[in-house]
N, CA, C and O atoms as a GROMACS GRO file, in nm:
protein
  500
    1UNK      N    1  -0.256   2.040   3.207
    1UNK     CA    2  -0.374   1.964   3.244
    1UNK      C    3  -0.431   2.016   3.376
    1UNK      O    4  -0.553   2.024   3.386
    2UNK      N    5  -0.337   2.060   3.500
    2UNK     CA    6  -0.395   2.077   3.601
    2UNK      C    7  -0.437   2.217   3.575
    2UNK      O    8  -0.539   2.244   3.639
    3UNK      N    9  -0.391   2.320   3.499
    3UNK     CA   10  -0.433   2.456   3.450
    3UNK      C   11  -0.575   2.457   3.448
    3UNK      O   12  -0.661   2.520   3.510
    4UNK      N   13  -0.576   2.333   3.324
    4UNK     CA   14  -0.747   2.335   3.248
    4UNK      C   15  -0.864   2.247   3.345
    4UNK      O   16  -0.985   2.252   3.322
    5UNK      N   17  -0.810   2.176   3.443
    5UNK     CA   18  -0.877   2.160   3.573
    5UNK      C   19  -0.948   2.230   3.658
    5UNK      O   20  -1.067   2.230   3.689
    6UNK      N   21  -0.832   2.304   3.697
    6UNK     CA   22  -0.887   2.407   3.802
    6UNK      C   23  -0.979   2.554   3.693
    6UNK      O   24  -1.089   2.604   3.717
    7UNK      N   25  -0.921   2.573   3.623
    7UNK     CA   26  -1.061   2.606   3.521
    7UNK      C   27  -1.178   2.580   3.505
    7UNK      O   28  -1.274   2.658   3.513
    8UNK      N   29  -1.179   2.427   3.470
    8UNK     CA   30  -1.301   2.381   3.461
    8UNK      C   31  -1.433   2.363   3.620
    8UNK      O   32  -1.552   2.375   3.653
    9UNK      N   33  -1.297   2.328   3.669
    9UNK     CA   34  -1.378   2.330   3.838
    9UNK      C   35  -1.435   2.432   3.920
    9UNK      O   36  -1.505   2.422   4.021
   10UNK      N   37  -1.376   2.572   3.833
   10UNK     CA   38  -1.424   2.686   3.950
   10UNK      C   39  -1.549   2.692   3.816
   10UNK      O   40  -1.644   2.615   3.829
   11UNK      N   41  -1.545   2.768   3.714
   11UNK     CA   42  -1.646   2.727   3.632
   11UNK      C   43  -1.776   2.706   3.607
   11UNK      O   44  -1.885   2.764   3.602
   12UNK      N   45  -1.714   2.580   3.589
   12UNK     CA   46  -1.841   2.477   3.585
   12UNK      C   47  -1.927   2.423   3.715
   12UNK      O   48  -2.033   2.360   3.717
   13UNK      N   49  -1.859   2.464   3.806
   13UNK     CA   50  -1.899   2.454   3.980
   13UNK      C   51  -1.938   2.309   3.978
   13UNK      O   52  -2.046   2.253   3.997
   14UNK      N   53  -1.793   2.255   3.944
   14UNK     CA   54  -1.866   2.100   3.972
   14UNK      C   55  -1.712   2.069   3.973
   14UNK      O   56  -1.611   2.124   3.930
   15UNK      N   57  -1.751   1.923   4.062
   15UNK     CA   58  -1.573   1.886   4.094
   15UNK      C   59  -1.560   1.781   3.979
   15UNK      O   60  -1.630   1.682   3.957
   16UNK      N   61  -1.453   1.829   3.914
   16UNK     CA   62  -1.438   1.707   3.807
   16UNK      C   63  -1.282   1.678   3.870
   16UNK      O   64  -1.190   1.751   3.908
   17UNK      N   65  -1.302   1.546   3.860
   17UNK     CA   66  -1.137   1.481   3.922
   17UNK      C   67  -1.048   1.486   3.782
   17UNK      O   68  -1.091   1.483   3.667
   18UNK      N   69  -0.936   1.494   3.820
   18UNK     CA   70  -0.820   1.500   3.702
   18UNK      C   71  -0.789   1.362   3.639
   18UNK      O   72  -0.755   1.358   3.520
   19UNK      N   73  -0.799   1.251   3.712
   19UNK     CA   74  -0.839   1.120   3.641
   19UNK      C   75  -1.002   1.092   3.535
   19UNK      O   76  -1.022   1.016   3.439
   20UNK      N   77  -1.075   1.168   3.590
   20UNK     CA   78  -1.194   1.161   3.443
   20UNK      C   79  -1.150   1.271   3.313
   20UNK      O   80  -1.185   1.259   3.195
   21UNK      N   81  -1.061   1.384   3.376
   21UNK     CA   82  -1.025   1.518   3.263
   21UNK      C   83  -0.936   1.469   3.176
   21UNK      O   84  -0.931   1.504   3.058
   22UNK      N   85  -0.824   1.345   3.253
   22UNK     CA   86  -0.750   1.286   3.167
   22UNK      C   87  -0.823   1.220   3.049
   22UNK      O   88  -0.818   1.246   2.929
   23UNK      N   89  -0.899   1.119   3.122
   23UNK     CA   90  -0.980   1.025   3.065
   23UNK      C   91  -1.045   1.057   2.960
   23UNK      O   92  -1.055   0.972   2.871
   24UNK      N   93  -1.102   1.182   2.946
   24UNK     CA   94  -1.216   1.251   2.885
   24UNK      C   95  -1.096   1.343   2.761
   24UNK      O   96  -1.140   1.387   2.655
   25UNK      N   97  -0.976   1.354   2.793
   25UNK     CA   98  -0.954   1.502   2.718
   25UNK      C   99  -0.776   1.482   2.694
   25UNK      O  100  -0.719   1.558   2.615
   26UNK      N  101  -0.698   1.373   2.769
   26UNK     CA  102  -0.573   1.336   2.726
   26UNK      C  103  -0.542   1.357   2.664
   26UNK      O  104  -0.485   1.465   2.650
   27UNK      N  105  -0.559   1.242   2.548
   27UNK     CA  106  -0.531   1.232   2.402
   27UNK      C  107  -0.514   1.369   2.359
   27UNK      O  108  -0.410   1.435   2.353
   28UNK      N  109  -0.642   1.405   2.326
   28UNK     CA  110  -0.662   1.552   2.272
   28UNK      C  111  -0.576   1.671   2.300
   28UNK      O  112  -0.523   1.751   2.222
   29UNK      N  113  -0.574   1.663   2.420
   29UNK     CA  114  -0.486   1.751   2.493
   29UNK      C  115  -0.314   1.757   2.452
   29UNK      O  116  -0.243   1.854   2.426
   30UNK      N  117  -0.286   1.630   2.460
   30UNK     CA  118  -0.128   1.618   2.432
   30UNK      C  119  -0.135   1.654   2.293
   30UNK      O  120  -0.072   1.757   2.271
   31UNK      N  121  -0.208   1.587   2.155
   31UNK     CA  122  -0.204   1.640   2.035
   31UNK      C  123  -0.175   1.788   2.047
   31UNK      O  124  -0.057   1.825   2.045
   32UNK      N  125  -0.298   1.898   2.062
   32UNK     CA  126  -0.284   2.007   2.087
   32UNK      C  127  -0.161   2.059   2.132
   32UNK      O  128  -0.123   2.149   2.057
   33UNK      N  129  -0.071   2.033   2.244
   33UNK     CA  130  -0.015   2.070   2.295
   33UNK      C  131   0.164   2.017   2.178
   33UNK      O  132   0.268   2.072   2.142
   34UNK      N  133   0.119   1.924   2.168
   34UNK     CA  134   0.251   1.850   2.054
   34UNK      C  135   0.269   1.968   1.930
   34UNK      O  136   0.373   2.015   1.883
   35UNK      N  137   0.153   1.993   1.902
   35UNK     CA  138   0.117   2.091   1.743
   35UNK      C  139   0.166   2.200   1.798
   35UNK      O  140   0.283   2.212   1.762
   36UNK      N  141   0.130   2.290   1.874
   36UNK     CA  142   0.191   2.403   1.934
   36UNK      C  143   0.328   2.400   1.968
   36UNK      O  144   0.398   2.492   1.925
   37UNK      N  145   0.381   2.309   2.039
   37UNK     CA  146   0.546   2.306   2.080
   37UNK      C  147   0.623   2.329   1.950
   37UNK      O  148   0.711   2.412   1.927
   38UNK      N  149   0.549   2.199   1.836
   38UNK     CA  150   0.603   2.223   1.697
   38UNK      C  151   0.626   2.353   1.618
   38UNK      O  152   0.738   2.391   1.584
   39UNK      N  153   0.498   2.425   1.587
   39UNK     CA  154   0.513   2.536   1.567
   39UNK      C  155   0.584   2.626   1.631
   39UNK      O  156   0.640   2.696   1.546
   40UNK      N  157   0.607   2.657   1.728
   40UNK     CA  158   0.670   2.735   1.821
   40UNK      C  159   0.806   2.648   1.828
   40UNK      O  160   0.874   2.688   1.923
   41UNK      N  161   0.855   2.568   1.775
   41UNK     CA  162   0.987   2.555   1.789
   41UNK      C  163   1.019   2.560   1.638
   41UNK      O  164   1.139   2.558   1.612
   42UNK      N  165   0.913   2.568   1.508
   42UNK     CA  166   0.991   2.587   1.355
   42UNK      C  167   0.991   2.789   1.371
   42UNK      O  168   1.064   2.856   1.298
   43UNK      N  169   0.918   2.838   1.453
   43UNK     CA  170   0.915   2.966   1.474
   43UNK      C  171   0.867   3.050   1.371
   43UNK      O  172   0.916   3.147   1.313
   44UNK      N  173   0.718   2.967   1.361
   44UNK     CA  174   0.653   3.045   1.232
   44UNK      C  175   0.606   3.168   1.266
   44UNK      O  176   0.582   3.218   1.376
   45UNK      N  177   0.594   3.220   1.130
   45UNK     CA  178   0.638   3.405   1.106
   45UNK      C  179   0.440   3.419   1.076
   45UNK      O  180   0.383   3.341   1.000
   46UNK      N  181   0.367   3.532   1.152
   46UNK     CA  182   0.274   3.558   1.078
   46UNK      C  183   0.196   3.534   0.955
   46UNK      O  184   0.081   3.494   0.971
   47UNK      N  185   0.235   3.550   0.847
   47UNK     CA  186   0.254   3.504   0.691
   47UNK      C  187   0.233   3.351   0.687
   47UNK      O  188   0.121   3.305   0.666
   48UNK      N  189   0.346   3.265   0.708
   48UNK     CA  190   0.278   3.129   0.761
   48UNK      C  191   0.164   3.103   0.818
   48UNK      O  192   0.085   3.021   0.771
   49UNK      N  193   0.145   3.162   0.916
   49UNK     CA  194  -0.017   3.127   1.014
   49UNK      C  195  -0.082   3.123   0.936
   49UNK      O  196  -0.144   3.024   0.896
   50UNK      N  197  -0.083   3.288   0.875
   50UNK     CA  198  -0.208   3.286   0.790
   50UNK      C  199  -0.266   3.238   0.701
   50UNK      O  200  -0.388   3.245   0.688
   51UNK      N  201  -0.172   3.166   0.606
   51UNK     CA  202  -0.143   3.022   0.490
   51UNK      C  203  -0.162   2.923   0.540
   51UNK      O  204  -0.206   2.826   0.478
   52UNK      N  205  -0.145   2.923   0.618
   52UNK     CA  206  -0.195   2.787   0.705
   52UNK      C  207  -0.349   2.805   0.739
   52UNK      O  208  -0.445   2.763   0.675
   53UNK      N  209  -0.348   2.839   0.796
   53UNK     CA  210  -0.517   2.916   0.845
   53UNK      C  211  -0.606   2.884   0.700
   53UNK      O  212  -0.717   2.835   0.676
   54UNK      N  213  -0.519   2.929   0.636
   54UNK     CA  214  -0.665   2.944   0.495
   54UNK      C  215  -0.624   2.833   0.448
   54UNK      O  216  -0.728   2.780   0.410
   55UNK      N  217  -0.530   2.753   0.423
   55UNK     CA  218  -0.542   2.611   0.367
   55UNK      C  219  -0.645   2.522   0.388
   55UNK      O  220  -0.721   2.462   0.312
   56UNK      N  221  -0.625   2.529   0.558
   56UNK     CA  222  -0.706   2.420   0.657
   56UNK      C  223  -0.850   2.491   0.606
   56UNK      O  224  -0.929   2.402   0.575
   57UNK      N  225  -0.890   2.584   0.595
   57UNK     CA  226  -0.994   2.588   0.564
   57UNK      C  227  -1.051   2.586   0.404
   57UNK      O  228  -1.159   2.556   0.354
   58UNK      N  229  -0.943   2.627   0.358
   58UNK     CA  230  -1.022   2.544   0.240
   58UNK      C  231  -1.011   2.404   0.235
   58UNK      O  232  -1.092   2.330   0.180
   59UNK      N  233  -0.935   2.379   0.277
   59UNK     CA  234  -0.962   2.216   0.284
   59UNK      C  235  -1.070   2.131   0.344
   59UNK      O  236  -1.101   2.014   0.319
   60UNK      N  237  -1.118   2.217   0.430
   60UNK     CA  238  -1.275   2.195   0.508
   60UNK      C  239  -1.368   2.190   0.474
   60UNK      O  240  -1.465   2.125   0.514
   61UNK      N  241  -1.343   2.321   0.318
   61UNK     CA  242  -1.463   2.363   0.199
   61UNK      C  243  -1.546   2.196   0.159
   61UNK      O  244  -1.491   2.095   0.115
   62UNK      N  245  -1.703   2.217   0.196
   62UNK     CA  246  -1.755   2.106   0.143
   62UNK      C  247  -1.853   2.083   0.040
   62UNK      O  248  -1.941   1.998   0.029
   63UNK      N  249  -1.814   2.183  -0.037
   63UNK     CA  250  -1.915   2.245  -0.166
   63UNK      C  251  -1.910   2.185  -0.310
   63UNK      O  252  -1.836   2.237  -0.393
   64UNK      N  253  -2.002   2.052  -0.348
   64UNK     CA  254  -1.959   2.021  -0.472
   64UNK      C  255  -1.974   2.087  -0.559
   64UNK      O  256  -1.925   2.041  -0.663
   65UNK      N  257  -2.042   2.220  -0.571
   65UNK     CA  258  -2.075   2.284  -0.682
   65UNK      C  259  -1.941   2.361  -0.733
   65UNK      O  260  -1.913   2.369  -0.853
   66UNK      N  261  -1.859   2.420  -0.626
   66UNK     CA  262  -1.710   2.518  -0.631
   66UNK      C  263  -1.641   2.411  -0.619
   66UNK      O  264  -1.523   2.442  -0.632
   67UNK      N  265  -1.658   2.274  -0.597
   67UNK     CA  266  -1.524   2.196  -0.572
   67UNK      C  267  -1.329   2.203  -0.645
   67UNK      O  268  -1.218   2.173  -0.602
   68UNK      N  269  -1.400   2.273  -0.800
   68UNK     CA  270  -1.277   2.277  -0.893
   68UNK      C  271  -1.238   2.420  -0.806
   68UNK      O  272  -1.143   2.398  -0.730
   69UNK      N  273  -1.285   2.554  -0.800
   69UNK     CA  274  -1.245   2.659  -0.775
   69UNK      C  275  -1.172   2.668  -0.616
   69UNK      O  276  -1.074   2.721  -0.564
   70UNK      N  277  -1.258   2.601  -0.587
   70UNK     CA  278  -1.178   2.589  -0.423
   70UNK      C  279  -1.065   2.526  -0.400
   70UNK      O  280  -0.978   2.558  -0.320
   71UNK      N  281  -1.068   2.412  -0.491
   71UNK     CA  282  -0.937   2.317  -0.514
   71UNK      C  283  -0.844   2.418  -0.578
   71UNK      O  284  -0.735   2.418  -0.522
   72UNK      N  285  -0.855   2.528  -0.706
   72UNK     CA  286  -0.794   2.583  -0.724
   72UNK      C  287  -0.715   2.685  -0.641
   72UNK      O  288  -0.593   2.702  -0.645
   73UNK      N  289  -0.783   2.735  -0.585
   73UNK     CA  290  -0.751   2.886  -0.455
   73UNK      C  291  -0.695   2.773  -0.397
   73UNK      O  292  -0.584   2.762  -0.450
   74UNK      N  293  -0.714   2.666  -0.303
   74UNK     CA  294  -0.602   2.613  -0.195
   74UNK      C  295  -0.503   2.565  -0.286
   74UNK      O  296  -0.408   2.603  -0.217
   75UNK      N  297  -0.462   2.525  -0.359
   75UNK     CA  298  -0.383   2.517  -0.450
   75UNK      C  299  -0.271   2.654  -0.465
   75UNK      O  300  -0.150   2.669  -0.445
   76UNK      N  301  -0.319   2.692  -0.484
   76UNK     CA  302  -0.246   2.884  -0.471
   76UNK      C  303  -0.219   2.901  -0.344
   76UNK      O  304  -0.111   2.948  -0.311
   77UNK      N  305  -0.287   2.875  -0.276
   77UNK     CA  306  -0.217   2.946  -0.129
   77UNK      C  307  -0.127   2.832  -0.115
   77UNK      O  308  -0.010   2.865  -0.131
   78UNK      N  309  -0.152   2.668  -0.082
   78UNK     CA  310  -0.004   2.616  -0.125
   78UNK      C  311   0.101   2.644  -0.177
   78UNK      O  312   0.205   2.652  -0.112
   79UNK      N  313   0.095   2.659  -0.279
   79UNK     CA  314   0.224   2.719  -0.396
   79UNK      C  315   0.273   2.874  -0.309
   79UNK      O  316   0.389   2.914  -0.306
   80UNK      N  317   0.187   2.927  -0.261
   80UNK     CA  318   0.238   3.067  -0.192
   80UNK      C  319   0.318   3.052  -0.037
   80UNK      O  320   0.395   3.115   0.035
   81UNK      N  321   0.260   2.953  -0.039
   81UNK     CA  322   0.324   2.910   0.103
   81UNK      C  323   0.501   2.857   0.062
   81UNK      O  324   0.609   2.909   0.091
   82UNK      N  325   0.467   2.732  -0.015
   82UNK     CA  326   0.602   2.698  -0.058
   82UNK      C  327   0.692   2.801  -0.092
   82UNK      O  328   0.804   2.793  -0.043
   83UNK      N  329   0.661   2.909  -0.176
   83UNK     CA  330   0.732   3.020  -0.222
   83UNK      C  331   0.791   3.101  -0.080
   83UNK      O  332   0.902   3.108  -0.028
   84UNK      N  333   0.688   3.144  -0.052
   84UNK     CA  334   0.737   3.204   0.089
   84UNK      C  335   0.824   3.135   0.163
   84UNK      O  336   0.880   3.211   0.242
   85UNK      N  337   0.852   3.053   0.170
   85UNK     CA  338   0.919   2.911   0.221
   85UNK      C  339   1.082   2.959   0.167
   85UNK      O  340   1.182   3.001   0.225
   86UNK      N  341   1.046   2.929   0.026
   86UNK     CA  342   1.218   2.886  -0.012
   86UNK      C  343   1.245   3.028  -0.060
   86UNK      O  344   1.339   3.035  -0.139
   87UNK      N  345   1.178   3.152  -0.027
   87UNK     CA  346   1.229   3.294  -0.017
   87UNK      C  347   1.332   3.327   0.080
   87UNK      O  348   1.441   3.381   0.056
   88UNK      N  349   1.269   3.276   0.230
   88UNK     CA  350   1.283   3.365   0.361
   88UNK      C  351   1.403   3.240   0.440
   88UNK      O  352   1.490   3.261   0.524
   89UNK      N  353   1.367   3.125   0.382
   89UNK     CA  354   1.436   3.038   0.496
   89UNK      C  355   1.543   2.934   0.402
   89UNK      O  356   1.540   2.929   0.279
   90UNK      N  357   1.629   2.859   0.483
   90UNK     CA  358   1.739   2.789   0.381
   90UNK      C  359   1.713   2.641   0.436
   90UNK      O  360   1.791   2.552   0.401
   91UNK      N  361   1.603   2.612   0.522
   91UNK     CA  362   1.547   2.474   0.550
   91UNK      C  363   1.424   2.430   0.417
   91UNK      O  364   1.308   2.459   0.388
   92UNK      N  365   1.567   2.321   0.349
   92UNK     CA  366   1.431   2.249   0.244
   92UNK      C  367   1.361   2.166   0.341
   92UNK      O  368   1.275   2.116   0.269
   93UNK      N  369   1.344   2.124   0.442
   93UNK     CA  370   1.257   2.047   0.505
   93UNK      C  371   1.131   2.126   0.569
   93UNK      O  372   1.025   2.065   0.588
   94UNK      N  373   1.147   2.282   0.607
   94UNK     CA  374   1.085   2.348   0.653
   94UNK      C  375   0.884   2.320   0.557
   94UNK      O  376   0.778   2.340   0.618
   95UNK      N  377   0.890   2.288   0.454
   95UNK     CA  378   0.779   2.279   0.440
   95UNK      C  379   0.726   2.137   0.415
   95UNK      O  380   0.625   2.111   0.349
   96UNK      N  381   0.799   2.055   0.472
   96UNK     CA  382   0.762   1.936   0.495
   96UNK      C  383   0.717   1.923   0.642
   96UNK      O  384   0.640   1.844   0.698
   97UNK      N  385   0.790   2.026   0.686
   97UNK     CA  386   0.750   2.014   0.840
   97UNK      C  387   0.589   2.071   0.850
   97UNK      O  388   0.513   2.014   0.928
   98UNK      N  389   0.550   2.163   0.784
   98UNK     CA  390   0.404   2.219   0.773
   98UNK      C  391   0.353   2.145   0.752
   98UNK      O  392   0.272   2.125   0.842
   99UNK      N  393   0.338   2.024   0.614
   99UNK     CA  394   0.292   1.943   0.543
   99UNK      C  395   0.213   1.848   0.700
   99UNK      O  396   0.098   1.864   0.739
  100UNK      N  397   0.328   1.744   0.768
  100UNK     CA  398   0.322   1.770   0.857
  100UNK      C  399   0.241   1.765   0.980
  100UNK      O  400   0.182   1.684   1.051
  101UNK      N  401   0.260   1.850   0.973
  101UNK     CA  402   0.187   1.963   1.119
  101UNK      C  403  -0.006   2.001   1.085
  101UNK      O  404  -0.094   1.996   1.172
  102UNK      N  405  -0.027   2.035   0.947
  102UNK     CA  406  -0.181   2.043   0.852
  102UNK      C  407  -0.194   1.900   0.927
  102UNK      O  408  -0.263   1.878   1.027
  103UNK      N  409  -0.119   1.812   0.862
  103UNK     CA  410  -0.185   1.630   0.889
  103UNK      C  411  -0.227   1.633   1.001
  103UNK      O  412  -0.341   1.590   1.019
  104UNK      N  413  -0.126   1.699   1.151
  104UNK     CA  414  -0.195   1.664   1.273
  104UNK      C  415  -0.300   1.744   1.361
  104UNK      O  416  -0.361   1.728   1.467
  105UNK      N  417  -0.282   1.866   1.232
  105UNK     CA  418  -0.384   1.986   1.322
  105UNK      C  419  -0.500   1.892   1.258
  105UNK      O  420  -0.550   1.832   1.353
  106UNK      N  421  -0.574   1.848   1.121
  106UNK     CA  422  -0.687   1.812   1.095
  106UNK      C  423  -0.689   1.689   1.180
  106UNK      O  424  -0.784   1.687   1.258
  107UNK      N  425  -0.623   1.606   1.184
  107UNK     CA  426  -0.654   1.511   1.314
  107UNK      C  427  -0.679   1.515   1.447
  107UNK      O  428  -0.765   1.451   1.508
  108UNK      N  429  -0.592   1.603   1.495
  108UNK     CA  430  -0.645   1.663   1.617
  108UNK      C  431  -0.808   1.762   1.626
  108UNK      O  432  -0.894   1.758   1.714
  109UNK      N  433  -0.806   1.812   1.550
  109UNK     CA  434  -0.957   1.876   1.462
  109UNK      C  435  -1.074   1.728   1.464
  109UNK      O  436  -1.172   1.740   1.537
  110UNK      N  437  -1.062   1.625   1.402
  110UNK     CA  438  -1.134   1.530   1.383
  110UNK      C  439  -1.179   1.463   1.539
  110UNK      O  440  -1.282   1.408   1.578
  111UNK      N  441  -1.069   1.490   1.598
  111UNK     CA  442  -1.116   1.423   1.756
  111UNK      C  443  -1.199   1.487   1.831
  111UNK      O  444  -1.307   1.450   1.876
  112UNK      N  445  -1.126   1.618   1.847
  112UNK     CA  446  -1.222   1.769   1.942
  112UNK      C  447  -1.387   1.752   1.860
  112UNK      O  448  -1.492   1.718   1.915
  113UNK      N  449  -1.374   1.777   1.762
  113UNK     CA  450  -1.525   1.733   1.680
  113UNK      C  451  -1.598   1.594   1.705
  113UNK      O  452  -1.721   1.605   1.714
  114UNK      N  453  -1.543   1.457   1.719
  114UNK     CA  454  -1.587   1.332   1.765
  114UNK      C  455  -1.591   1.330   1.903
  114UNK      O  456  -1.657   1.237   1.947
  115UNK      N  457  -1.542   1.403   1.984
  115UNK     CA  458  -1.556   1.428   2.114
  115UNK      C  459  -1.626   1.466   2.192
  115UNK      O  460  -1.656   1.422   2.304
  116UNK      N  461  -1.670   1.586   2.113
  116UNK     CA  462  -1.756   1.742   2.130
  116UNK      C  463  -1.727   1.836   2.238
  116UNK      O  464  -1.809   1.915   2.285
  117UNK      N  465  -1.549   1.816   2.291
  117UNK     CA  466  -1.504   1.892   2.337
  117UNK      C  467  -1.416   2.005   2.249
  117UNK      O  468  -1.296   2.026   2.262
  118UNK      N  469  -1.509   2.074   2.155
  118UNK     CA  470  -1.497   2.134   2.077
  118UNK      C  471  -1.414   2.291   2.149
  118UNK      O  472  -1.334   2.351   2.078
  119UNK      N  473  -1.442   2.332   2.271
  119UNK     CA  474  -1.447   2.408   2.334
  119UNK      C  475  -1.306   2.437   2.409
  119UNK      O  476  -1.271   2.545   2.456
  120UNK      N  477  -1.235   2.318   2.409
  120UNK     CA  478  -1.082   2.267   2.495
  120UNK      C  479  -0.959   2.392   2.407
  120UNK      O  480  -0.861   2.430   2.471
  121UNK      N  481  -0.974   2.424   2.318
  121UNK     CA  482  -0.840   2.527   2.264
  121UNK      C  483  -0.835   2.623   2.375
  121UNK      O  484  -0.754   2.661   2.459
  122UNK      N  485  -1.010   2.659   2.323
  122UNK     CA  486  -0.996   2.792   2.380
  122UNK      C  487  -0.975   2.803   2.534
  122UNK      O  488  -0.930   2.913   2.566
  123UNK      N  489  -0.994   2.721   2.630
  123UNK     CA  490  -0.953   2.681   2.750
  123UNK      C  491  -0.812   2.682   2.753
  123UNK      O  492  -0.772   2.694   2.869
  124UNK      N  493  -0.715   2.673   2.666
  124UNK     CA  494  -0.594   2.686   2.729
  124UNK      C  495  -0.555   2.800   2.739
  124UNK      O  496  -0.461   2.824   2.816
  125UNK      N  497  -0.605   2.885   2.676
  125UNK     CA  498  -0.555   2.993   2.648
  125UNK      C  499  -0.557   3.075   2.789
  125UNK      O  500  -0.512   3.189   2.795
   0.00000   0.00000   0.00000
């Protein structure tokens, strides 16, 4: 938090106090930061990301006309994910833990968007 402070303060050339950054960006912040620890402690492999990556976005897909085809393709990359899953690793929970983790990245997603601190990831970085 104090990272993305002093960020924002040299910046934006404006003094924002760390009691409004809380105020304004907490919540959000700890989600983010919860989702990452997670991942980084199941120690996902490339291959995962990227299954992940394209799930969430097809799941984003808001097209009634492709709705069956899109449902189909995320459907497949599911099933590819699971596979990859019970190939490489001997945790049956391991893809419950993804299951998961999708639930809190789109929630955490739903806030940064209701927020319109859309912009906060890329700030940590």
């Amino acid at each position: 938090m104090c990272r993305l402070h002093d960020y924002l303060n040299h910046n934006m050339h404006k003094e924002i106090s760390l009691k409004q950054l809380y105020n304004e960006t907490g919540d959000i912040l700890l989600r983010i930061t919860r989702i990452v620890f997670k991942l980084g402690k199941l120690k996902i492999t490339q291959v995962e990301f990227v299954l992940l990556k394209v799930i969430l976005l097809f799941d984003k897909v808001n097209v009634s006309s492709h709705k069956e085809s899109i449902d189909a393709l995320m459907s497949e990359y599911q099933a590819t994910l699971s596979w990859y899953i019970s190939q490489n690793f001997d945790s049956s929970s391991r893809g419950d833990d993804f299951s998961q983790i999708l639930a809190e990245i789109e929630e955490a997603a739903g806030l940064l968007l209701d927020s319109k601190m859309i912009y906060i990831p890329f700030l940590l970085n």
